[in-house]
PQR file of N, CA, C, O and H, with PARSE charges and radii, in Angstrom:
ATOM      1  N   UNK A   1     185.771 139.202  70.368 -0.4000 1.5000
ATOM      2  CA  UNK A   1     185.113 138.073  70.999 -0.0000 2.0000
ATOM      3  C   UNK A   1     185.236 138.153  72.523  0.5500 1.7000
ATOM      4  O   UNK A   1     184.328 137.866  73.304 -0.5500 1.4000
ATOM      5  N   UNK A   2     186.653 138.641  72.911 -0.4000 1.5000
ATOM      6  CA  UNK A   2     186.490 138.798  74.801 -0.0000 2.0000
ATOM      7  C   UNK A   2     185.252 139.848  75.451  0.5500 1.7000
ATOM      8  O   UNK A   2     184.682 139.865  76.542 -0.5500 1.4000
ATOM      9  H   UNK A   2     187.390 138.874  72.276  0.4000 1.0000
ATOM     10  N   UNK A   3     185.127 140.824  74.038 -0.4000 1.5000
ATOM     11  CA  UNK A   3     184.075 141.852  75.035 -0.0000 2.0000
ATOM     12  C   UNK A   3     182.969 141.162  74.996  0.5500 1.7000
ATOM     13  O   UNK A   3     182.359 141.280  76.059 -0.5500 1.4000
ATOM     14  H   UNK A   3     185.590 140.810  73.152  0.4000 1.0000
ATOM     15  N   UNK A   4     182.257 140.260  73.971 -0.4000 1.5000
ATOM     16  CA  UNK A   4     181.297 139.191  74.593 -0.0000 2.0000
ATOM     17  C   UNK A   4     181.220 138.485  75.552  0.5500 1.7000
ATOM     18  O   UNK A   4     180.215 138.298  76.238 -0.5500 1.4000
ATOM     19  H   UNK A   4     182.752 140.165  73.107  0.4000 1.0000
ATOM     20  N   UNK A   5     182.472 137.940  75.715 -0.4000 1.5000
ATOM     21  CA  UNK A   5     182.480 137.036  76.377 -0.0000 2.0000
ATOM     22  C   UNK A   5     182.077 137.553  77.957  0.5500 1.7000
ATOM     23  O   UNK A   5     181.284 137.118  78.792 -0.5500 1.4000
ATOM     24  H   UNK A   5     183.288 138.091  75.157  0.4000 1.0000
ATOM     25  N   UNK A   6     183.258 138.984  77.934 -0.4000 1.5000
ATOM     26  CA  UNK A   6     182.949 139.739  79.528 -0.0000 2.0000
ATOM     27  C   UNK A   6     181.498 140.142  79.621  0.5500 1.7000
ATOM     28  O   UNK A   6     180.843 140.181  80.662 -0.5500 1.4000
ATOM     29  H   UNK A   6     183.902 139.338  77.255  0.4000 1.0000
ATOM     30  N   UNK A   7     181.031 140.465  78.288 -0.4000 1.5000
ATOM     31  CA  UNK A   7     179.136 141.067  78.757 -0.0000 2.0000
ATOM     32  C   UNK A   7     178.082 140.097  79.407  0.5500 1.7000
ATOM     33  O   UNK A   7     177.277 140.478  80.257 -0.5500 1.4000
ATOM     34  H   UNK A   7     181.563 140.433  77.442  0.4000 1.0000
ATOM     35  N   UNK A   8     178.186 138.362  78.765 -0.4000 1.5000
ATOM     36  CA  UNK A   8     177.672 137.809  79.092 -0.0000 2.0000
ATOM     37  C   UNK A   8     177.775 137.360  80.359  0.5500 1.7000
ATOM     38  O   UNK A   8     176.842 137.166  81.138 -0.5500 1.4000
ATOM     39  H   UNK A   8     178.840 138.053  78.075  0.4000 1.0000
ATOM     40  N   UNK A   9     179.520 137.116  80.647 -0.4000 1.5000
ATOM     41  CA  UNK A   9     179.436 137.186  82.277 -0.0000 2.0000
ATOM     42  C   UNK A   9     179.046 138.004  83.077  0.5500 1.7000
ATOM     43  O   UNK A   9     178.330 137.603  83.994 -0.5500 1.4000
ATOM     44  H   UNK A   9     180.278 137.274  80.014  0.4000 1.0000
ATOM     45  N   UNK A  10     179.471 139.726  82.965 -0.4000 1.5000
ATOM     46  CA  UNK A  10     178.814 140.376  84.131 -0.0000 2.0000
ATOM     47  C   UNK A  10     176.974 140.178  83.750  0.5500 1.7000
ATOM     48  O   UNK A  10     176.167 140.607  84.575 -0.5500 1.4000
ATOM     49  H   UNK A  10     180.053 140.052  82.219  0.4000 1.0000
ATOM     50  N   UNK A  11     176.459 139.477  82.399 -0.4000 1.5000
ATOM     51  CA  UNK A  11     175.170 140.077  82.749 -0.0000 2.0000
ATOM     52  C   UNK A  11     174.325 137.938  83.539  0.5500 1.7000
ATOM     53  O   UNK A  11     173.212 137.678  83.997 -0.5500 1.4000
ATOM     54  H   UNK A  11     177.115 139.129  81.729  0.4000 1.0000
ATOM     55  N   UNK A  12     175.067 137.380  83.399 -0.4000 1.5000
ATOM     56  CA  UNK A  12     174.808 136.071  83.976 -0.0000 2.0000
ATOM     57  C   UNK A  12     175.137 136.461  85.347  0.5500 1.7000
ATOM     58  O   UNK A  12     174.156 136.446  86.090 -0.5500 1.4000
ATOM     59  H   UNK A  12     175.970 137.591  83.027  0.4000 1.0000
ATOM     60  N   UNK A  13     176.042 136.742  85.793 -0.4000 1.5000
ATOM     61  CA  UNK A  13     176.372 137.775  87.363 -0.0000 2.0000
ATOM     62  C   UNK A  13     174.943 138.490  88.031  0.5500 1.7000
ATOM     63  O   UNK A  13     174.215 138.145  88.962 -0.5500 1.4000
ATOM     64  H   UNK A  13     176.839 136.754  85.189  0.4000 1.0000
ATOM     65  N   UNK A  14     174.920 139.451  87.248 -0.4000 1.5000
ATOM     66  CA  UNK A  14     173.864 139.948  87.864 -0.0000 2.0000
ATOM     67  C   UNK A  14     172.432 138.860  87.358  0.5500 1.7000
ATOM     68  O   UNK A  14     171.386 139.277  87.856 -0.5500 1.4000
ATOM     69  H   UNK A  14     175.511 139.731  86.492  0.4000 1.0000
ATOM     70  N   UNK A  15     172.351 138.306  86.978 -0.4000 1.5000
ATOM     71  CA  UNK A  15     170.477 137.894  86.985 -0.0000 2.0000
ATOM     72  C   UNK A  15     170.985 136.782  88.248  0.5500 1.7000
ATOM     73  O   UNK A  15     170.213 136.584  89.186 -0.5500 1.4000
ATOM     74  H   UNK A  15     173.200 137.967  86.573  0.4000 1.0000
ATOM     75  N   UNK A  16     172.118 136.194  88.203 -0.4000 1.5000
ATOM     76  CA  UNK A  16     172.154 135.595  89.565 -0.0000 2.0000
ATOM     77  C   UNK A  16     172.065 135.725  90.312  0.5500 1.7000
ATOM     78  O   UNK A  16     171.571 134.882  91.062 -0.5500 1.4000
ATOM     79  H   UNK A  16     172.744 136.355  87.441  0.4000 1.0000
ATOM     80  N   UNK A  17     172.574 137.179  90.798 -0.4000 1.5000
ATOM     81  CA  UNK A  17     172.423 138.137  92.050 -0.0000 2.0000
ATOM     82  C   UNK A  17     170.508 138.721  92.421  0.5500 1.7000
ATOM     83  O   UNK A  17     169.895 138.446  93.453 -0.5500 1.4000
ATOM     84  H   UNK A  17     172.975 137.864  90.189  0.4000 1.0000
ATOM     85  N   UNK A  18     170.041 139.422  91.408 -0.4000 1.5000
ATOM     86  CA  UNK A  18     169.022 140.069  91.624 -0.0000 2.0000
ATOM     87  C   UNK A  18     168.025 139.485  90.415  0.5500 1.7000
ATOM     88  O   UNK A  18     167.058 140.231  90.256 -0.5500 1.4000
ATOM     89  H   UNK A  18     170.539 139.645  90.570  0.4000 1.0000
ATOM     90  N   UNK A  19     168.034 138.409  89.592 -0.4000 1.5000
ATOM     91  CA  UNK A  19     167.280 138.247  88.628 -0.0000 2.0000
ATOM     92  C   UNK A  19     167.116 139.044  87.349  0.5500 1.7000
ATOM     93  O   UNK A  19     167.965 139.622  86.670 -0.5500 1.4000
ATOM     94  H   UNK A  19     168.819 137.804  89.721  0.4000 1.0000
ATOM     95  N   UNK A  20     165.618 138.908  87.175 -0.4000 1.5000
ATOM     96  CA  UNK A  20     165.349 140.406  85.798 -0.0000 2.0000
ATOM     97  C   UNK A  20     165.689 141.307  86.167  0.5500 1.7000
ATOM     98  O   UNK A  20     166.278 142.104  85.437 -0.5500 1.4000
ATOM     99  H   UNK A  20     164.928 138.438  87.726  0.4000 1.0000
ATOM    100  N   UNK A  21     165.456 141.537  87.440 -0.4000 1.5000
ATOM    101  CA  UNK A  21     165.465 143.190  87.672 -0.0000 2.0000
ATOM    102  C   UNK A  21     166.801 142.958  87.639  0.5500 1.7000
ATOM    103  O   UNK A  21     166.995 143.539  86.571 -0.5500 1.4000
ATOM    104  H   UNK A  21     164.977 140.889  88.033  0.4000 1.0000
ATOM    105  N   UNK A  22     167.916 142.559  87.966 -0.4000 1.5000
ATOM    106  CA  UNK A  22     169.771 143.059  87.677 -0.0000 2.0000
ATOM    107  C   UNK A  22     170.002 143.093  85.766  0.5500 1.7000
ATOM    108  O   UNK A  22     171.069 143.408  85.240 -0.5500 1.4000
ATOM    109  H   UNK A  22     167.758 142.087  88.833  0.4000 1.0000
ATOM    110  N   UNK A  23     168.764 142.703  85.009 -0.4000 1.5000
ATOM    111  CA  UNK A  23     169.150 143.047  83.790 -0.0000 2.0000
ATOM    112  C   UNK A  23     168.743 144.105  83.067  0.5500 1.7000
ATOM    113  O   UNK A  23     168.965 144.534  81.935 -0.5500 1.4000
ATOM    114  H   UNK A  23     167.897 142.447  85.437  0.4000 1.0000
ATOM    115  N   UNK A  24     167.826 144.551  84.376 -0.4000 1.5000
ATOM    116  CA  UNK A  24     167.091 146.022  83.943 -0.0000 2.0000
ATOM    117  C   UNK A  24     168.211 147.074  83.340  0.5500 1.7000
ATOM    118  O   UNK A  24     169.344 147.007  83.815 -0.5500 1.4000
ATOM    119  H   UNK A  24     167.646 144.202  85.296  0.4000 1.0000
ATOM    120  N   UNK A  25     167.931 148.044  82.308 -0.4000 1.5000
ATOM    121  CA  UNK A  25     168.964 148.767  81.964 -0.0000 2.0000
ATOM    122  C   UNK A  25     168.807 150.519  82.436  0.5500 1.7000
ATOM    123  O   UNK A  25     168.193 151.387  81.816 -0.5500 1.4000
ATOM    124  H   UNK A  25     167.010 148.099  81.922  0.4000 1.0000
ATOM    125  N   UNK A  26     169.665 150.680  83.869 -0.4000 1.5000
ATOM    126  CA  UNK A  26     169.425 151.673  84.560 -0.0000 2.0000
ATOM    127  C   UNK A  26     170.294 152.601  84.199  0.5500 1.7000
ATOM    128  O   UNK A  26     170.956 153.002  85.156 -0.5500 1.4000
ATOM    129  H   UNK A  26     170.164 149.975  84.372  0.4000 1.0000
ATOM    130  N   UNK A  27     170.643 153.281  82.813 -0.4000 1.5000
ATOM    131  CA  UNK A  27     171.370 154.138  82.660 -0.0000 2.0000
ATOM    132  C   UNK A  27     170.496 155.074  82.700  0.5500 1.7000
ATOM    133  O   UNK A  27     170.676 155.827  83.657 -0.5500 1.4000
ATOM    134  H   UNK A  27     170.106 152.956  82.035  0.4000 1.0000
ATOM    135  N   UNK A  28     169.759 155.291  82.151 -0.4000 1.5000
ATOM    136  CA  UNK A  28     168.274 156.751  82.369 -0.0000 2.0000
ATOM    137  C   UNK A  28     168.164 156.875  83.513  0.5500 1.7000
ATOM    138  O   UNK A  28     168.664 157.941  83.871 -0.5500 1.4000
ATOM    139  H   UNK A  28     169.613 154.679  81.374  0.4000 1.0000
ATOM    140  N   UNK A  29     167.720 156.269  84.366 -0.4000 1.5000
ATOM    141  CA  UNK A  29     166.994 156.320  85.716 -0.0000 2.0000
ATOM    142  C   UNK A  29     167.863 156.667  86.888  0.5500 1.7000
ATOM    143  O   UNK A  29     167.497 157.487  87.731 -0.5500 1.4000
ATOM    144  H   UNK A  29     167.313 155.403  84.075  0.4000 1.0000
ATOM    145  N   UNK A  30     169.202 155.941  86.950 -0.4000 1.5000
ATOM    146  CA  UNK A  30     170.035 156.563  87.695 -0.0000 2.0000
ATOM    147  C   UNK A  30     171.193 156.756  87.001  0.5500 1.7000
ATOM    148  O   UNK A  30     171.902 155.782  86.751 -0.5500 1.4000
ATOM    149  H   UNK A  30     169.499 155.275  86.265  0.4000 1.0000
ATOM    150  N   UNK A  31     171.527 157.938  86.622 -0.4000 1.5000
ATOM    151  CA  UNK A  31     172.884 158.308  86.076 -0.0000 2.0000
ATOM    152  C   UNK A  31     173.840 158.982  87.107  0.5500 1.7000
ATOM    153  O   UNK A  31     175.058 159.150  87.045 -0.5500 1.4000
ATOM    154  H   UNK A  31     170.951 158.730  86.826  0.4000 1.0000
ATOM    155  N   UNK A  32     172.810 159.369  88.209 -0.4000 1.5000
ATOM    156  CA  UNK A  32     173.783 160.280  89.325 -0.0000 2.0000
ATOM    157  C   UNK A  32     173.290 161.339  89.886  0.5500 1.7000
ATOM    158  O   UNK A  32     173.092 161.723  91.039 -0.5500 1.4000
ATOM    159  H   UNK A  32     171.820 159.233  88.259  0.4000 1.0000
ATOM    160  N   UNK A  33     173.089 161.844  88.531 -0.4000 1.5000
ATOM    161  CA  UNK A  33     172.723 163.721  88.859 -0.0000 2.0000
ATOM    162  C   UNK A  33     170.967 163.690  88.149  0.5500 1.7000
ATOM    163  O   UNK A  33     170.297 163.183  87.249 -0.5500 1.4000
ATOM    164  H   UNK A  33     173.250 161.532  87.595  0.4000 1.0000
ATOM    165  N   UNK A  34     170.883 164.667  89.357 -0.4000 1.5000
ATOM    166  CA  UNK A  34     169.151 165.377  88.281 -0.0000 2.0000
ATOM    167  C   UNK A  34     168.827 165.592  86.877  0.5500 1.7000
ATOM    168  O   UNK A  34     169.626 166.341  86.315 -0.5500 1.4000
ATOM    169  H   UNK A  34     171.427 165.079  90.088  0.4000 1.0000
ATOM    170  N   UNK A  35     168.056 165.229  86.287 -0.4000 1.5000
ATOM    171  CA  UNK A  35     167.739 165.871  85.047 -0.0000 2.0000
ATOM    172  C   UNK A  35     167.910 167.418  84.831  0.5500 1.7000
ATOM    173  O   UNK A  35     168.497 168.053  83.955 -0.5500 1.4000
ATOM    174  H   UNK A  35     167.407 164.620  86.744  0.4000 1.0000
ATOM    175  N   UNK A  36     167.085 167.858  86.100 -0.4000 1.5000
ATOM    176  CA  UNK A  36     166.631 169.456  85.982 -0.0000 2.0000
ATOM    177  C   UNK A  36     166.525 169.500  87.446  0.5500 1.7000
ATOM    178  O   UNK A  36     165.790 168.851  88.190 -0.5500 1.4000
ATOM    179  H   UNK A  36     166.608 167.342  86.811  0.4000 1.0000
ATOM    180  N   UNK A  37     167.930 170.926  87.867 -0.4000 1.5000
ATOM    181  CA  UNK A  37     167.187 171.055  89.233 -0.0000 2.0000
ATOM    182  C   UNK A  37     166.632 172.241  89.362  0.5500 1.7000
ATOM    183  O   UNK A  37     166.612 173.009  88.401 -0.5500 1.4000
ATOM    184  H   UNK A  37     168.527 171.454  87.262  0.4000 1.0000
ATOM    185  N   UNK A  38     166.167 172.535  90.407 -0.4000 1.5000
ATOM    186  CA  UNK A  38     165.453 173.612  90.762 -0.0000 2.0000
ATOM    187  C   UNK A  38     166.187 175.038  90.793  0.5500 1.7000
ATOM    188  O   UNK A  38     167.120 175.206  91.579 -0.5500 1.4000
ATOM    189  H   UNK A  38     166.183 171.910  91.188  0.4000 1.0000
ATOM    190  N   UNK A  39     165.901 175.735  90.213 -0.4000 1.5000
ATOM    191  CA  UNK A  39     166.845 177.178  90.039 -0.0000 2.0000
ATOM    192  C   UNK A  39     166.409 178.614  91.188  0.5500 1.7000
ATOM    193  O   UNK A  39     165.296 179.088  91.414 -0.5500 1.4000
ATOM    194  H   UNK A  39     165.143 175.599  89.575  0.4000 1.0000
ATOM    195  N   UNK A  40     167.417 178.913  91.601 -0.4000 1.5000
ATOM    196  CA  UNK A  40     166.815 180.404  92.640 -0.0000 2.0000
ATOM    197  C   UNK A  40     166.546 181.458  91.883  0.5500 1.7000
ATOM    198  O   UNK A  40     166.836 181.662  90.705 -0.5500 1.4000
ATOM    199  H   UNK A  40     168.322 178.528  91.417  0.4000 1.0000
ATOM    200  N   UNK A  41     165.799 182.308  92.869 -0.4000 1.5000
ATOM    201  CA  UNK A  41     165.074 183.519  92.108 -0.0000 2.0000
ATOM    202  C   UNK A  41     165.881 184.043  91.633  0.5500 1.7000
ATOM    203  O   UNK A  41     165.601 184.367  90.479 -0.5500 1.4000
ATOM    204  H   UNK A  41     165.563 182.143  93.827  0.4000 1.0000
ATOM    205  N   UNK A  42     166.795 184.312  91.941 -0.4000 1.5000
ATOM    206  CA  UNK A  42     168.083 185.295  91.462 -0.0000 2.0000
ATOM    207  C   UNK A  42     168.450 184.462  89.586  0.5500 1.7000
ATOM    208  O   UNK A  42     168.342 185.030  88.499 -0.5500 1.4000
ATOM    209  H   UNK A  42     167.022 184.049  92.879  0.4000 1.0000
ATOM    210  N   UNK A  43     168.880 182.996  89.870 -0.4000 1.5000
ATOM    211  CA  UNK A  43     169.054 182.439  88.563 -0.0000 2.0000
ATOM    212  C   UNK A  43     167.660 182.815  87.751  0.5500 1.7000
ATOM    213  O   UNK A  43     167.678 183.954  87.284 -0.5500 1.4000
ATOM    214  H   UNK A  43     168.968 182.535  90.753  0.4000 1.0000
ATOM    215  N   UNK A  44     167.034 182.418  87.622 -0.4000 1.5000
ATOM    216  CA  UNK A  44     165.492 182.351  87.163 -0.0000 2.0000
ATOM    217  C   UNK A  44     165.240 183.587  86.521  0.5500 1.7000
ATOM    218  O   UNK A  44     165.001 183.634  85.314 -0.5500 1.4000
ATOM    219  H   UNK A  44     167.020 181.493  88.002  0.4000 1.0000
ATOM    220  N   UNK A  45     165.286 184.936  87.492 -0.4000 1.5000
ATOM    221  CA  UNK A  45     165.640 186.293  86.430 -0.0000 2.0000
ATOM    222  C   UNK A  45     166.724 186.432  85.914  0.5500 1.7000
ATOM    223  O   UNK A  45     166.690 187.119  84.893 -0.5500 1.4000
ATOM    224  H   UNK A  45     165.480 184.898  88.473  0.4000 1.0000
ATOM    225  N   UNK A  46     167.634 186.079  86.187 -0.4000 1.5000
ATOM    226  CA  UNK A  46     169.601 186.342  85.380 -0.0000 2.0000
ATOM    227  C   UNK A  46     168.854 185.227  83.857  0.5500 1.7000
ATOM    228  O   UNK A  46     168.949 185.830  82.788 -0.5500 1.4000
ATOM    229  H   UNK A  46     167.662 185.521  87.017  0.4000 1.0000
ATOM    230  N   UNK A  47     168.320 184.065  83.760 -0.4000 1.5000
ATOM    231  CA  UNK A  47     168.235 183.512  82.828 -0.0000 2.0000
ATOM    232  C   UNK A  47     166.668 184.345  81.526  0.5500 1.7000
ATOM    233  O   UNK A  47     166.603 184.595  80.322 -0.5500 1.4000
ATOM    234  H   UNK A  47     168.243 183.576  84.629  0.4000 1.0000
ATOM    235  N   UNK A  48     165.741 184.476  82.688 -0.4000 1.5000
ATOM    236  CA  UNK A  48     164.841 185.171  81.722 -0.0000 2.0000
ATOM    237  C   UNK A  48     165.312 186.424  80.849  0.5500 1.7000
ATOM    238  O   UNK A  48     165.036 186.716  79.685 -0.5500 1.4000
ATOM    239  H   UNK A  48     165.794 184.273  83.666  0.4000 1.0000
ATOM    240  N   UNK A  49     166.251 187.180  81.955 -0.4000 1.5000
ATOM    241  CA  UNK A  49     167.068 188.723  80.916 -0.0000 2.0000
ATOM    242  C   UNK A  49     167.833 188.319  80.525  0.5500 1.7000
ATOM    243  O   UNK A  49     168.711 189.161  80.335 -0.5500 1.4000
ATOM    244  H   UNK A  49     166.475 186.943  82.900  0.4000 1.0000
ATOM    245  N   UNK A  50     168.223 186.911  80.086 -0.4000 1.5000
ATOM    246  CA  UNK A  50     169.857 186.791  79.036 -0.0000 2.0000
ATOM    247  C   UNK A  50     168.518 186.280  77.635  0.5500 1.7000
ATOM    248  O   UNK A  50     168.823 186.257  76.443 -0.5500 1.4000
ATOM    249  H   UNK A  50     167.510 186.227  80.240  0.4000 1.0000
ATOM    250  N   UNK A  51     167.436 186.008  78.037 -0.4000 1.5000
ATOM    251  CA  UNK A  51     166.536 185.046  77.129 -0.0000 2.0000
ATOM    252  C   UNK A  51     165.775 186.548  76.231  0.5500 1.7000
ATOM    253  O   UNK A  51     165.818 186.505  75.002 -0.5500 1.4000
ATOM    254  H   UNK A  51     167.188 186.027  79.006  0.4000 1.0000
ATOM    255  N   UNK A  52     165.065 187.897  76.960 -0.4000 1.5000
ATOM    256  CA  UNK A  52     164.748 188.999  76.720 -0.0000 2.0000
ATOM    257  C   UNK A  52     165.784 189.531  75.848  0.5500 1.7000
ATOM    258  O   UNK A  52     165.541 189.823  74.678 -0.5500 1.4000
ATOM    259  H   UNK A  52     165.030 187.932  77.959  0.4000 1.0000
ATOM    260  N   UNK A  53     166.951 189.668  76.387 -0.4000 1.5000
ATOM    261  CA  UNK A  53     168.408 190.098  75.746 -0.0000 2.0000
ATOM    262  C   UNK A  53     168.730 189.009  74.159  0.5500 1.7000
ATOM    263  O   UNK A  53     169.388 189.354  73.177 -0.5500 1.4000
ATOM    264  H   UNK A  53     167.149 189.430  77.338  0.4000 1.0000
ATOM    265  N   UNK A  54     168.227 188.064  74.314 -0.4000 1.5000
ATOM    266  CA  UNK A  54     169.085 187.521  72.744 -0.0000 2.0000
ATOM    267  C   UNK A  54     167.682 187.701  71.957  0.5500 1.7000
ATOM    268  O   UNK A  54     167.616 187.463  70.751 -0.5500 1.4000
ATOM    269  H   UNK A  54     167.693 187.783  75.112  0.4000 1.0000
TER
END
């Protein structure tokens, strides 16, 4: 029953602060890190000949 109790407060917290949007659920969107970043030429062939190789 306390972890209810704490969810409803931080989420009454935030719609006070920023409204809907503070109840938006931003775990997808910002987690931190890139989905996919961009790889160098060097990675890009090291990965295509381990991909040729299996």
């Amino acid at each position: 029953m306390k972890r209810v109790e704490q969810a409803s407060s931080c989420w009454r917290k935030a719609y006070d602060q920023n409204g809907l949007i503070g109840l938006t659920d931003t775990r997808k969107t910002s987690s931190g890190r890139p989905l996919q970043r961009e790889l160098t030429m060097t990675e890009m062939v090291e990965r295509q000949a381990a991909r040729i190789e299996l």
